[in-house]
Backbone as a chain_set.jsonl record, in Angstrom:
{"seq": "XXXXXXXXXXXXXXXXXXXXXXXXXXXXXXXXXXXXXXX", "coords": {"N": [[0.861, -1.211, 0.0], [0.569, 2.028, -1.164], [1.923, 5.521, 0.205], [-0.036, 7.566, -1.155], [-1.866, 10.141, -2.516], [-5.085, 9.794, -3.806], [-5.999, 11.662, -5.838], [-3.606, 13.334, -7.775], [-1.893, 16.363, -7.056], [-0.187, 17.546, -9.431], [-1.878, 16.642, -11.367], [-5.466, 17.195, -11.667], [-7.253, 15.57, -12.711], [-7.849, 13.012, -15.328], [-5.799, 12.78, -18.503], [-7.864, 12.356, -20.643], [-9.88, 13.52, -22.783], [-8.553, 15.906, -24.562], [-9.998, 17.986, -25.787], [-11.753, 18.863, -23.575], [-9.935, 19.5, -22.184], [-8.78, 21.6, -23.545], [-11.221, 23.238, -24.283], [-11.493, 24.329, -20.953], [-8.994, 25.847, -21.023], [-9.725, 28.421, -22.957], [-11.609, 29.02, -21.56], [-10.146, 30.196, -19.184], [-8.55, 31.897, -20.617], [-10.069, 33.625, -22.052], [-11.422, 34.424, -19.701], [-9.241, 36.038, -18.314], [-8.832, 37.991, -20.552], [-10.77, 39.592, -20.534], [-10.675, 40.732, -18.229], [-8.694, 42.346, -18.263], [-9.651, 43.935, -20.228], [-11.734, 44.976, -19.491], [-10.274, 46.677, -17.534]], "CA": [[0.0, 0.0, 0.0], [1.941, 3.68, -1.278], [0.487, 6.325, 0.894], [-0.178, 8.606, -1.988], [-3.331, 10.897, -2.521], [-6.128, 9.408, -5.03], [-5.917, 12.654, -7.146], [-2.083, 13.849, -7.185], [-2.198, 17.969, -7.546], [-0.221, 17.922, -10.714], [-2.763, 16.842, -12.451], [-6.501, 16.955, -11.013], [-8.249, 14.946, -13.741], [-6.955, 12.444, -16.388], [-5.906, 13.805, -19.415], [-8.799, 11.295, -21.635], [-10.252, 13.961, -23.472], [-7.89, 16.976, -24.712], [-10.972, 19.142, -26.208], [-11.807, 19.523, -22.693], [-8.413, 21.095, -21.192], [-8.836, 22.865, -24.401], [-11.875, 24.873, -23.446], [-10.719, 25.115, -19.744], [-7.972, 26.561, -21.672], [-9.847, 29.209, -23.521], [-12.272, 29.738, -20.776], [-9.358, 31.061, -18.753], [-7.899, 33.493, -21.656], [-11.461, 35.036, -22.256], [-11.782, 35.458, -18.558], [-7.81, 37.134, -18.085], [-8.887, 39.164, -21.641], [-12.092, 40.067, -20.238], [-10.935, 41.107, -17.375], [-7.901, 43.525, -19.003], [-10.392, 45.153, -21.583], [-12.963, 45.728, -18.853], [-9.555, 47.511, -16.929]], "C": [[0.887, 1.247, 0.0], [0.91, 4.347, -0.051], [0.744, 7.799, 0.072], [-1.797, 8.884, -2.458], [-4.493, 10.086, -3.917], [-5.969, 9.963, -6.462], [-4.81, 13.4, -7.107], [-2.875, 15.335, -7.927], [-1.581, 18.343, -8.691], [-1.522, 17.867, -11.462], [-4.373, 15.771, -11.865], [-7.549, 15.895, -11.598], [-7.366, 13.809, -14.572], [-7.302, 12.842, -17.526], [-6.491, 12.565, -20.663], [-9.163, 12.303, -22.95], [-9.749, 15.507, -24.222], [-9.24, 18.071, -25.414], [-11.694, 19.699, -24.385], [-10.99, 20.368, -21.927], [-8.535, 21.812, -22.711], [-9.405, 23.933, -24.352], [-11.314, 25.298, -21.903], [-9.792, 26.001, -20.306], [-8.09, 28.304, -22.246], [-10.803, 30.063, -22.299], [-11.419, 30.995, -19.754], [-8.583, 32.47, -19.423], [-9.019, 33.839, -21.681], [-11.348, 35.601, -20.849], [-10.405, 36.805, -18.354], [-8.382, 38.131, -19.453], [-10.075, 39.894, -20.976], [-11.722, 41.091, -18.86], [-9.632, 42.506, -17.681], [-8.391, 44.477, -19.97], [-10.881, 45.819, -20.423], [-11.532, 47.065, -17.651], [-9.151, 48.542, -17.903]], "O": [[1.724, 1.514, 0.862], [-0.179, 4.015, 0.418], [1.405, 8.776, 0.427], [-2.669, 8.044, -2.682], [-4.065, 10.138, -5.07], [-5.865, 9.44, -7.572], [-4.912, 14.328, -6.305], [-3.779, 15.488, -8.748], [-2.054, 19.333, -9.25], [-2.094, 18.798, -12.029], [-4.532, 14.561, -11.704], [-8.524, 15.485, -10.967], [-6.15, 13.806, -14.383], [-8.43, 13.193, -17.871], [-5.715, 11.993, -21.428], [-8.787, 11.949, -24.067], [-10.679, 16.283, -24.437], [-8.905, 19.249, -25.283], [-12.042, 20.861, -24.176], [-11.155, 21.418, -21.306], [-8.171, 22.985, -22.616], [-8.958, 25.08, -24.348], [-10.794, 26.391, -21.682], [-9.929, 27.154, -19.895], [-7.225, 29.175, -22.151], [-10.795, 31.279, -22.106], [-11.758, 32.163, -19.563], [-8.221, 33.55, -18.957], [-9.031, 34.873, -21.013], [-11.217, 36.803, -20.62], [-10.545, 38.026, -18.281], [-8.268, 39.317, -19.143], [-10.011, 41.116, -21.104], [-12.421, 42.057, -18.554], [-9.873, 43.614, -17.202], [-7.837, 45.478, -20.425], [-10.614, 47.002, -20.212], [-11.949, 48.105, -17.141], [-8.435, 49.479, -17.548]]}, "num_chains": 1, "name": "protein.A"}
């Protein structure tokens, strides 16, 4: 038995479906752009 966490903090998810870290991806640049226009 390791005594290591279920979900290690590199990486919270498994990487199955890359179109999903893709939008996470974009969701985060609209919000950082969104949030530098609106400054």
């Amino acid at each position: 038995m390791k005594s290591t966490p279920s979900l290690p903090p590199a990486t919270p998810a498994p990487v199955s479906s890359p179109a999903q870290e893709v939008a996470a991806a974009e969701r985060e640049v609209r919000r950082a752009l969104l949030q530098r226009f609106r400054l």
